[in-house]
C-alpha positions in Angstrom: 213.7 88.5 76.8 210.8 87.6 74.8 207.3 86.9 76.6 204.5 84.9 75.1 202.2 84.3 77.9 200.4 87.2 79.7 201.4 87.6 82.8 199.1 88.0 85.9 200.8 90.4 87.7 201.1 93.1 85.0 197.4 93.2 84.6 197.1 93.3 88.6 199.8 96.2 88.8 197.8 98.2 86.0 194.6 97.6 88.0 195.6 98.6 91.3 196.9 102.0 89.5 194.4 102.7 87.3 191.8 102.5 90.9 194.4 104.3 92.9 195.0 107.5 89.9 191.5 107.6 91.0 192.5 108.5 94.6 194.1 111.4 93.8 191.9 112.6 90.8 188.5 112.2 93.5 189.9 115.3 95.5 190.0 117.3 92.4 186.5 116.3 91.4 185.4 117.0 95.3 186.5 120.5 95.9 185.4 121.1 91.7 188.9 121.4 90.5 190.6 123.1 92.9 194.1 121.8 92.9 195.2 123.3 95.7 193.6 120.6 97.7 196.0 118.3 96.3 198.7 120.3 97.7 199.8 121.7 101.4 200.4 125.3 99.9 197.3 126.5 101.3 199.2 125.8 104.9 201.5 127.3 107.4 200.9 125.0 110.2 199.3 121.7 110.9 196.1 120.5 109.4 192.4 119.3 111.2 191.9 115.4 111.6 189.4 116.5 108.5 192.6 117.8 106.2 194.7 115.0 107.8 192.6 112.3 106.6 193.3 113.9 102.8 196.8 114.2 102.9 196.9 110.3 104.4 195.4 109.2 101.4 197.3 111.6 99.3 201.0 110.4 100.9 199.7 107.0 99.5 198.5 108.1 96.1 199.4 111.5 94.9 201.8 110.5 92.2 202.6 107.2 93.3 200.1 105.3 91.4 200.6 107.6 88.4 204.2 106.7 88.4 202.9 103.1 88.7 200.5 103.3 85.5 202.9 105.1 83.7 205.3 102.3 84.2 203.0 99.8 83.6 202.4 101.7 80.1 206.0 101.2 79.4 205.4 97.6 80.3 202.7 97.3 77.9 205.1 99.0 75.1 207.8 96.8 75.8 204.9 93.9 75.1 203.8 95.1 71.6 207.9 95.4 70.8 208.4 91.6 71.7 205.4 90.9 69.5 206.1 92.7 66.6 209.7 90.9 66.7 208.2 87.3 67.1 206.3 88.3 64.4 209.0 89.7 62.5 206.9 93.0 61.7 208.9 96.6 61.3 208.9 98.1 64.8 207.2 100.9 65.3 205.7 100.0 61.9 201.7 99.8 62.9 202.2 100.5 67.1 201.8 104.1 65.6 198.4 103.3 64.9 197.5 102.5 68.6 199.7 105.8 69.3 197.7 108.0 67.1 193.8 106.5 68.8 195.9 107.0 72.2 195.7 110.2 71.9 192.5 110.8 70.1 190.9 109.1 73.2 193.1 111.3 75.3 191.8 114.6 73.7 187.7 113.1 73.6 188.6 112.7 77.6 190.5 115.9 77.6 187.6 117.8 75.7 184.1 115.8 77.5 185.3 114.4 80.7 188.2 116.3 82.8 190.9 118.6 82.0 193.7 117.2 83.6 193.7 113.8 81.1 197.3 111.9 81.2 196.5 110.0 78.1 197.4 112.8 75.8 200.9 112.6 77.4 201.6 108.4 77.0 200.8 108.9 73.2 203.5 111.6 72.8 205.7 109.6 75.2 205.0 106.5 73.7 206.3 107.7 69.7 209.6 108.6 71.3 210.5 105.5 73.6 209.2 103.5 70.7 211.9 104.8 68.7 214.6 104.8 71.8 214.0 100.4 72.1 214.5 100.4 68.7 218.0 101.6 68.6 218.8 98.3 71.2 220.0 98.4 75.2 222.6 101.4 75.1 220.0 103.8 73.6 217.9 102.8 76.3 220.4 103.1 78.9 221.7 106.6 77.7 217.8 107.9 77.5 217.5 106.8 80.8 220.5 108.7 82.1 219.4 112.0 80.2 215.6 112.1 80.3 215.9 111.4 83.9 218.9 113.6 85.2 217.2 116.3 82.9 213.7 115.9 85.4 215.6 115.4 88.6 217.7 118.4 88.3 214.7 120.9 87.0 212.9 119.7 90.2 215.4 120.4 92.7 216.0 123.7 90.6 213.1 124.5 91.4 213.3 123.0 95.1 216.2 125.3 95.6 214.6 128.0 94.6 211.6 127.7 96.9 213.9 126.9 99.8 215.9 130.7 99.1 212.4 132.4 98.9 211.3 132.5 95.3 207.7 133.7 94.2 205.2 131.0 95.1 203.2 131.7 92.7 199.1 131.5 93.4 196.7 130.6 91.0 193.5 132.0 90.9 191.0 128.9 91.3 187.7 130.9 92.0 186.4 131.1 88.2 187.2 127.5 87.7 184.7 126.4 91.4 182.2 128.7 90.0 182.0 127.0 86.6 182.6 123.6 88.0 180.0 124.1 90.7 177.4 125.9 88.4 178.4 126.1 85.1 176.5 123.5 82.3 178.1 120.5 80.7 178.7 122.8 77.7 180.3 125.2 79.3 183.0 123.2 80.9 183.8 122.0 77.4 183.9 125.1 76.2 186.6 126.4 79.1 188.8 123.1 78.4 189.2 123.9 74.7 189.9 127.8 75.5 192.2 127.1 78.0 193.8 124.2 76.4 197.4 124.7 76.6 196.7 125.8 80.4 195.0 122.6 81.1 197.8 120.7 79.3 200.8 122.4 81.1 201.5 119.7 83.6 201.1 117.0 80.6 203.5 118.5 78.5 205.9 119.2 81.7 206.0 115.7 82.9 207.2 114.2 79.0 211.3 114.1 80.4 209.3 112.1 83.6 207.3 109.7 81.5 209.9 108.8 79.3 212.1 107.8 82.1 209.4 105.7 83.1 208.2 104.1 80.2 212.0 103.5 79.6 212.3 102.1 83.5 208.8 99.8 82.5 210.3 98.4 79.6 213.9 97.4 81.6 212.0 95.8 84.6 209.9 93.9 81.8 213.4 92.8 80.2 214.9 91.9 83.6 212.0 89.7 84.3 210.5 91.9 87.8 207.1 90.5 86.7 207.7 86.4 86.3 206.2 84.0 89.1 209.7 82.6 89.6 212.4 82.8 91.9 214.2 85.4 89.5 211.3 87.9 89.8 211.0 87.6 94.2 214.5 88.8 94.3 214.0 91.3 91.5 210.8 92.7 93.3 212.3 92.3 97.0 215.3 94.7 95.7 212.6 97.1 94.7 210.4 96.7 97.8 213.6 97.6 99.9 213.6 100.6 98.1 209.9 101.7 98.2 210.0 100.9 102.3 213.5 102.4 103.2 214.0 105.5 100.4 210.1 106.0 99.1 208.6 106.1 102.4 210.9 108.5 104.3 210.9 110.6 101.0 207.2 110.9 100.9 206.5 111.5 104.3 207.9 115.2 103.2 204.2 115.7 101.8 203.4 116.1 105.7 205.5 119.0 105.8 203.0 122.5 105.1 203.9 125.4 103.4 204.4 123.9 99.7 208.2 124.0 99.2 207.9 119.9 99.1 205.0 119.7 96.7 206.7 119.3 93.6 209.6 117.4 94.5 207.2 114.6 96.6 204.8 114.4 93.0 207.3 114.0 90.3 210.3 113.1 91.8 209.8 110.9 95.2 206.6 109.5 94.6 208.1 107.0 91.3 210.2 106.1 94.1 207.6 104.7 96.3 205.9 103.7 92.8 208.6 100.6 92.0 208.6 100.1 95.4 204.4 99.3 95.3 205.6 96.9 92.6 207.7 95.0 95.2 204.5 95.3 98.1 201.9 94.0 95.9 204.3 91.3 94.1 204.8 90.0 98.0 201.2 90.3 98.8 200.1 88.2 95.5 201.7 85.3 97.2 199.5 85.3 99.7 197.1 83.1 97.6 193.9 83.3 100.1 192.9 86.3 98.2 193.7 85.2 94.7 190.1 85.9 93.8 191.1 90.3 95.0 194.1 89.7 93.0 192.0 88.3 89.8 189.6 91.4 90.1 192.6 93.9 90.0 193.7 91.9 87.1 190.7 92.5 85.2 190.6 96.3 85.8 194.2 96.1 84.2 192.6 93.9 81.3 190.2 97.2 80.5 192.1 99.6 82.0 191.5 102.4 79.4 187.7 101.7 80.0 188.0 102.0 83.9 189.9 105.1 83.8 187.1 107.2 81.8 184.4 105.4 83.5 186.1 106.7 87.2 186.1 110.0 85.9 182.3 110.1 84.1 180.7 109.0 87.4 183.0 110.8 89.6 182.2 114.6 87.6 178.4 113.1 87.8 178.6 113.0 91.6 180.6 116.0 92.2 180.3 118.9 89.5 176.9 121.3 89.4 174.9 119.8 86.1 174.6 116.7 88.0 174.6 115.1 92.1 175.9 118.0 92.9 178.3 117.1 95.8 181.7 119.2 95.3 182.4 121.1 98.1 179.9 119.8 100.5 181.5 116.7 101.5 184.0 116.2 103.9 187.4 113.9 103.5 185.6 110.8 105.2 182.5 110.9 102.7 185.0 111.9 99.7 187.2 108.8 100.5 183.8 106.3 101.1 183.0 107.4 97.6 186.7 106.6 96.1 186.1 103.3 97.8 182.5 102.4 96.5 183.9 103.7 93.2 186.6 101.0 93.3 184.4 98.6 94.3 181.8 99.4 91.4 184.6 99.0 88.8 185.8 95.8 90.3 182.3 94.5 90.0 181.3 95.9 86.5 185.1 94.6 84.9 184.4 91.2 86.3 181.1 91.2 84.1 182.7 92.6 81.0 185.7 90.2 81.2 183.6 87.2 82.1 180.8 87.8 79.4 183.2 89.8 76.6 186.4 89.0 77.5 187.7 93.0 76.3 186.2 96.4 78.0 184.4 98.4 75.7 186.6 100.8 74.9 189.7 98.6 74.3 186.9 96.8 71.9 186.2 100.0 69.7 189.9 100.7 69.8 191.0 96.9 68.6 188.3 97.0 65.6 189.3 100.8 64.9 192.9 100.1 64.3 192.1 97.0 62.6 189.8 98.7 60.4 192.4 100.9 59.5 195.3 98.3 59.1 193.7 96.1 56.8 194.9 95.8 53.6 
């Protein structure tokens, strides 16, 4: 299927994910990089309205929305391919280019603004599914089969074993909330490169994950799930059905304290609930009272890169030691108000740079960059 027209939706989609990777990220940022308050492992029985409130807005986030931009980055892959075709360019041919400043600007995010950078990850993902479309449909089809039976059955492995008693390990966070909370700028840098393959474990283990996705991006791209046509409502109420009655019950296990569900609700459930936000938010664009909340999300997704670093800059501003201040002093009401006037910030400040430049800035260094390079 080839597309020439941009279509709304995608930019939309990438939007809403981009602001809601945010939602997960801000409770990392808040307790100053404590993960554990990202999971329920710190629990053996029911949590305050206080903790509640954080694993409500977890259930809805925590993985879901990075399933949901890591789709969309297949999505966008998918896009380049059907361009370099109508074009009649060698595929990957100069997509490696964009690959390679992928993950520069993962490792300048990495390196200056927070550890836990997923950008890194899409540029290694995206060299190998570029590679997988180009051997046509089966290839496709059989990656999909082995990257993703590969993920599933080292999560439940791992399920199972929790379940029968294994280790749960605990990682000692107290070093990292010292540094984060009065460590310097420099210093923080400084830890992120010591401890880089540490900091880069959970990139490297969700690869099999992302290339299932990117792969899933690129076959709901094919199938036509994004077109404003009676073709793509059926396609996204199949996947709504599956985010309300399979995503939903499966996620609900994040509820459950004690950790054994952690893993499996992150990278295996939650890119179940992801499609299914794919089918909620393609029903709710029809509601076309609040085209001009659609249009917003869609230019977040235009400058999407730009929006995710900016998220993180001002969030480790307000939170960590060298500048507001805030980690650990706020509880999950305040931490939530500032996710939200975050979000609303970004919605405001891509609306100027789309209006005005048409490009966020750092999509703009990146187009010039690889042109620069390209030229002959």
């Amino acid at each position: 299927m080839k597309v020439q027209q941009r279509l709304p939706l995608i930019d939309m989609l990438r939007g809403f994910a981009v602001l809601g990777t945010l939602g997960t990220n801000i409770w990392i940022f808040a307790y100053l990089g404590d993960i554990s308050y990202i999971t329920t492992s710190s629990y053996s029985g029911w949590w305050s309205l206080n903790d509640f409130l954080r694993m409500a807005v977890l259930f809805l986030v925590n993985g879901k929305l990075l399933g949901l931009l890591t789709i969309m980055f297949g999505v966008g892959l998918e896009l380049k391919y059907q361009q370099a075709l109508r074009k009649g360019n060698v595929w990957p041919g100069m997509y490696i280019w964009t690959i390679v400043f992928l993950f520069m600007e993962g490792l300048i995010h990495f390196t200056f603004v927070m550890e836990y950078d997923i950008l890194m990850s899409y540029a290694v993902t995206a060299i190998i599914v570029a590679f997988i479309i180009k051997f046509g449909d089966k290839a496709i089809k059989r990656a999909l089969y082995v990257f993703g039976s590969f993920h599933a059955l080292m999560i439940l492995l791992i399920l199972v074993g929790t379940l029968q008693g294994g280790a749960n390990v605990s990682i000692g966070l107290d070093p990292i909330v010292s540094l984060y909370e009065h460590g310097t700028w420099f210093e923080q840098i400084q830890n992120r490169l010591t401890y880089f393959l540490y900091f880069r474990t959970e990139a490297i283990f969700i690869i099999p994950m992302n290339i299932f996705l990117f792969l899933l991006g690129v076959k709901l791209m094919r199938n036509g799930v994004f077109l404003q046509d009676d073709r793509g409502r059926q396609a996204r109420q199949k996947l709504f059905k599956i985010g309300i009655f399979i995503g939903i019950p499966l996620n609900l296990l994040i509820f459950i304290p004690g950790g054994v569900f952690d893993l499996p609700v992150r990278y295996l459930f939650a890119p179940i609930l992801s499609i299914g936000y794919i089918g909620i938010l393609g029903k709710m664009v029809e509601y076309k009272k609040l085209d001009w909340l659609w249009k917003r999300f869609g230019e977040i997704g235009k400058m999407s890169l730009s929006c995710y670093v900016l998220q993180n800059i001002i969030a480790s501003i307000i939170f960590y030691g060298w500048g507001l201040g805030l980690g650990g002093k706020l509880n999950s009401i305040e931490v939530i108000s500032i996710w939200l006037t975050l979000s609303l910030l970004q919605l405001f400040i891509a609306h100027i740079c789309i209006k005005h430049f048409h490009i966020g800035p750092m999509e703009w260094v990146r187009k010039h960059a690889i042109q620069s390079v390209t030229q002959k």
